[in-house]
C-alpha positions as CSV (number, residue, x, y, z in Angstrom):
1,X,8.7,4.7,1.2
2,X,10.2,7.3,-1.0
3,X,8.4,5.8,-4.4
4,X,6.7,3.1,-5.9
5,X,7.9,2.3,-9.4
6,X,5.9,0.4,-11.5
7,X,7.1,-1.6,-14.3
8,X,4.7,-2.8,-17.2
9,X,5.6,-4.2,-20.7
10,X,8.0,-1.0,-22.4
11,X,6.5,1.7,-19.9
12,X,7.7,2.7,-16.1
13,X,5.3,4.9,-14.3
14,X,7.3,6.2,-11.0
15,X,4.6,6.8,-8.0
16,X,6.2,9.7,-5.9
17,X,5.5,11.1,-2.0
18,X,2.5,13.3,-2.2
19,X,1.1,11.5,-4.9
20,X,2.7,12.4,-7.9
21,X,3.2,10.0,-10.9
22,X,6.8,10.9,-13.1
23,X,6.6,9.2,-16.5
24,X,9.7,10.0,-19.1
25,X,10.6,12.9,-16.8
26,X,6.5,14.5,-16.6
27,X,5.0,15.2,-13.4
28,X,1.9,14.7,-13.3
29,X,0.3,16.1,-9.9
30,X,-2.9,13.8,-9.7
31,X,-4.2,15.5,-6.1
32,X,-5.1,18.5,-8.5
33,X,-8.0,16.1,-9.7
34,X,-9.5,14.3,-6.9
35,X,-11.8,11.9,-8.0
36,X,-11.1,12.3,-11.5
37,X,-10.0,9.1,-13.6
38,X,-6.5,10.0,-15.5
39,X,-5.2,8.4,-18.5
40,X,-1.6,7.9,-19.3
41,X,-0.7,7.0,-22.9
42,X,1.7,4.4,-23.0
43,X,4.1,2.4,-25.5
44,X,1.7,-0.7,-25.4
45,X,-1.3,-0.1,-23.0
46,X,-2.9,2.9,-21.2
47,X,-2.5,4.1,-17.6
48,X,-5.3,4.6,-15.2
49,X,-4.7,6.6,-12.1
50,X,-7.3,7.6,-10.0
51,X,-6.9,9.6,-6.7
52,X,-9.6,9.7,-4.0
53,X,-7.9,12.0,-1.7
54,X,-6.0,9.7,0.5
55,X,-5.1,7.0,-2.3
56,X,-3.8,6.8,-5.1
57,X,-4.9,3.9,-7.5
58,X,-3.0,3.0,-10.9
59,X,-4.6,0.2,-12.8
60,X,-3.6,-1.1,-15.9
61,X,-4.5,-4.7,-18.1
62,X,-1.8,-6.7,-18.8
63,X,-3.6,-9.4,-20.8
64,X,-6.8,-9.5,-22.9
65,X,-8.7,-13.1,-23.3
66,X,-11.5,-14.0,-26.0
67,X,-13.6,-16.3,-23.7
68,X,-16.9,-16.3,-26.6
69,X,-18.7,-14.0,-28.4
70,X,-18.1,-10.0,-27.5
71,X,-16.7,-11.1,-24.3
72,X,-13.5,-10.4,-22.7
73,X,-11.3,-11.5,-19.4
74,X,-8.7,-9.2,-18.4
75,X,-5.6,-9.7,-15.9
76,X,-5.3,-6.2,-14.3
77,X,-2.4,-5.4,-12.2
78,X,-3.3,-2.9,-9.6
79,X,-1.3,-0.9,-7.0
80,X,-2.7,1.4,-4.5
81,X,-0.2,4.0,-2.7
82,X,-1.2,6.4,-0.2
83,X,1.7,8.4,-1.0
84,X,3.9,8.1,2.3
85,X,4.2,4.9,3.8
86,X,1.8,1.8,2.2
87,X,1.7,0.5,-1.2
88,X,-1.0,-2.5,-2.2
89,X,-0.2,-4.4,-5.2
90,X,-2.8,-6.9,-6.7
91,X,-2.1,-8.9,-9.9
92,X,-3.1,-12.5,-11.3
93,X,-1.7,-15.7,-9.8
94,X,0.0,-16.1,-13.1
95,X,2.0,-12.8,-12.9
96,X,5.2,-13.5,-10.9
97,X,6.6,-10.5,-8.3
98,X,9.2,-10.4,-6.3
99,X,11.1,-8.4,-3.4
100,X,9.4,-7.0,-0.3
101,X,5.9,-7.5,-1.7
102,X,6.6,-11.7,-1.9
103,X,6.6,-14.4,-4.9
104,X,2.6,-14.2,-5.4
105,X,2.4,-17.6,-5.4
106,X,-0.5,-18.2,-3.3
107,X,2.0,-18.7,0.2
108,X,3.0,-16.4,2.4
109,X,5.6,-18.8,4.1
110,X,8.2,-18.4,1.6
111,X,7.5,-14.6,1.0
112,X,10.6,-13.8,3.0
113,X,13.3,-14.0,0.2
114,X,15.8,-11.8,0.3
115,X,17.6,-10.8,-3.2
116,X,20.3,-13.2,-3.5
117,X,17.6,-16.1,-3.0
118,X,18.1,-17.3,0.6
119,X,15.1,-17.5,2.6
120,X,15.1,-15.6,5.9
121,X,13.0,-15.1,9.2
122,X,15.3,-12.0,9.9
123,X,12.7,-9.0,8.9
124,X,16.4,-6.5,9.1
125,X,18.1,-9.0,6.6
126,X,15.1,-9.3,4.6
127,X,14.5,-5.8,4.0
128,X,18.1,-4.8,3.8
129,X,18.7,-6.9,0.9
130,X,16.3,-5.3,-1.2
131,X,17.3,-1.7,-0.4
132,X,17.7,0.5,-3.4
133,X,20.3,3.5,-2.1
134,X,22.4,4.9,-4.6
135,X,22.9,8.0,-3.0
136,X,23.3,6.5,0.5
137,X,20.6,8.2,2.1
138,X,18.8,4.8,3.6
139,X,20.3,4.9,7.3
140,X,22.0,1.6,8.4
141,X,19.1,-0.6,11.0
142,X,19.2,-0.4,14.4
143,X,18.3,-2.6,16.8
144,X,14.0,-2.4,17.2
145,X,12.8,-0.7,20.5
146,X,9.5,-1.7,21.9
147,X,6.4,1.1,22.1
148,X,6.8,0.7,25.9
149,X,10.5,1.9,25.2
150,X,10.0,4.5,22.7
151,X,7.2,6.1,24.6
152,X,8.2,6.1,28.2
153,X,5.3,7.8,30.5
154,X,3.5,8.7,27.7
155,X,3.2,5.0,26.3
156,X,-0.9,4.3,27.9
157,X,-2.3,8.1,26.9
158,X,-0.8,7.5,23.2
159,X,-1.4,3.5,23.3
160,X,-5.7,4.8,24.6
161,X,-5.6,6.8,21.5
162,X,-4.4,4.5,19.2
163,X,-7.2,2.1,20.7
164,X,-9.7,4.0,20.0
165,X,-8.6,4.8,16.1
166,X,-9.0,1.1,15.6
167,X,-11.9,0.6,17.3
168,X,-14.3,2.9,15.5
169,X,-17.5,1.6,13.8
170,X,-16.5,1.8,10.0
171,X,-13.8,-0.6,11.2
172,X,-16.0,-3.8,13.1
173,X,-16.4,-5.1,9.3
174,X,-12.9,-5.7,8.8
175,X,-12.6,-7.3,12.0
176,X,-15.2,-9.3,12.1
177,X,-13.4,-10.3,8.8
178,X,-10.0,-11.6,10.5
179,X,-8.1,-8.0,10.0
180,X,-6.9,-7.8,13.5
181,X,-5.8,-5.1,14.9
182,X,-3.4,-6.0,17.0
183,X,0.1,-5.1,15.6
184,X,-1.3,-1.9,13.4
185,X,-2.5,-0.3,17.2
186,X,1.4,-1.4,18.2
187,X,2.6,0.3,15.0
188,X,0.3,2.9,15.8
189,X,1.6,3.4,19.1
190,X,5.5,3.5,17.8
191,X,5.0,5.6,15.3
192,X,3.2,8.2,17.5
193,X,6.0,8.5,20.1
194,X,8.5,8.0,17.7
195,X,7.4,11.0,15.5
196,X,7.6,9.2,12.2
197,X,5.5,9.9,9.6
198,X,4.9,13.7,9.8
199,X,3.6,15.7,7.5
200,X,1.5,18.5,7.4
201,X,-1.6,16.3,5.9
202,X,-1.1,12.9,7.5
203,X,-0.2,12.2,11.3
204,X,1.2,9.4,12.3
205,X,-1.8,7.0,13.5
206,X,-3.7,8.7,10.6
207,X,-0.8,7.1,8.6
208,X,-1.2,3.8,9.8
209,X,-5.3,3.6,10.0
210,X,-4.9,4.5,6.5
211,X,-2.7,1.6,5.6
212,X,-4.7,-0.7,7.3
213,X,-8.0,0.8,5.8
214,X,-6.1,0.0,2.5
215,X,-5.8,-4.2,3.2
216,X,-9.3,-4.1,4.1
217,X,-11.5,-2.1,2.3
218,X,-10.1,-1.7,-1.6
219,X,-12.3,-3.5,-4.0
220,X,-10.3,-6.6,-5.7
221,X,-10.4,-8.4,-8.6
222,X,-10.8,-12.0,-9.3
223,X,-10.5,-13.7,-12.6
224,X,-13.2,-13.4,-14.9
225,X,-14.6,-10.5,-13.0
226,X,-15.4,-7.6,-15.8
227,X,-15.3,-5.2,-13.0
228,X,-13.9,-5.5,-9.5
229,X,-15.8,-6.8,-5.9
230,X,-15.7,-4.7,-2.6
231,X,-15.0,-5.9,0.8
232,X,-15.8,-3.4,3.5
233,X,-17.7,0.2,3.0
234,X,-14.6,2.0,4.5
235,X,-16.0,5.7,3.3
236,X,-15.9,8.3,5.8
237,X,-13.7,6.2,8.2
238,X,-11.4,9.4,8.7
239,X,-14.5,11.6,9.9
240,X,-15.1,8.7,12.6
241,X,-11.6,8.3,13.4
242,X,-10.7,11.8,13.3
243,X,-8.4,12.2,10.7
């Protein structure tokens, strides 16, 4: 992913590789103030963007309720971007999204819409269609190689490795809580031999633990909640997984 643009009301906040945040033009270079909430004035609402050191977290309310005296129930959208490869996006069932992120309406069988409207199984045709590449720099898709393929000899030393990433302690929670592991240790694996992902700060299976730490462990919000619920206690996983 190049960047994550978010759209709210009369204001556009663009999230940008290595965690920067362009509103109207502004950089604002949020790794500067790890742990440090940040507020963004905007036309109708504030911005909050919060980075931890690996994530970056924008939150903002998009509707206030009166439900009785001095209190309040807000729908908050919030989006999570690790600033390479994964974006999270959580908003209310009542706030409809579209493109590769699905419909948000409580299925995930009819996620796969492409942008004219035609529902697909084809994940090529799917995420063609909602390619944005004006100055055709997106490379056309080629046909998927397996791990196996991509790795050659090296495919059980890297596929070991990848194993033992996803196996770590700080992890068994989420399992235990249906995240399988499965495909990420196959992504894993692919992106490894592959050599996607690099950057100085981020390898590749760091890349990917980190996107699956993401679906796991981020706190959530459910309506009524005044503040938000946690799933897993995913701190320190990148000491234990050694990243």
């Amino acid at each position: 992913l190049e960047s994550v643009t978010v759209f709210v009301d009369n204001d556009v906040l663009e999230l940008q590789r290595g965690w920067l945040v362009n509103r109207n033009g502004k950089k604002l270079v949020t790794k500067d103030s790890k742990n440090k909430e940040i507020i963004v004035k905007g036309n109708d609402q504030d911005f909050t963007l919060l980075f931890d050191g690996a994530m970056l977290t924008l939150t903002a309310t998009l509707h206030t309720r009166k439900t009785g005296p001095g209190t309040f129930e807000h729908d908050k959208i919030v989006v999570r971007w690790d600033g390479f490869v994964s974006v999270q996006i959580q908003t209310p069932m009542n706030t409809k999204t579209c493109g590769m992120c699905g419909n948000n309406d409580g299925r995930s069988d009819n996620d796969m819409r492409t942008r004219r409207g035609k529902m697909t199984d084809n994940v090529d045709l799917f995420g063609n269609s909602w390619q944005i590449n004006p100055s055709g720099r997106c490379p056309k898709t080629q046909k998927a190689r397996t791990s196996e393929e991509v790795c050659g000899e090296r495919y059980q030393e890297v596929k070991t490795e990848c194993e033992r990433v996803f196996s770590i302690s700080k992890f068994q929670g989420c399992i235990t809580a249906g995240h399988d592991t499965a495909h990420w240790i196959d992504s894993c694996v692919y992106d490894e031999c592959e050599g996607l992902l690099q950057n100085e700060e981020l390898p590749p299976k760091c890349a990917v633990a980190q996107a699956y730490a993401t679906q796991c462990g981020n706190p959530f919000w459910e309506k009524g909640d005044p503040v938000p619920k946690n799933n897993n206690d995913l701190t320190t996983w990148e000491m234990e997984a050694g990243c």
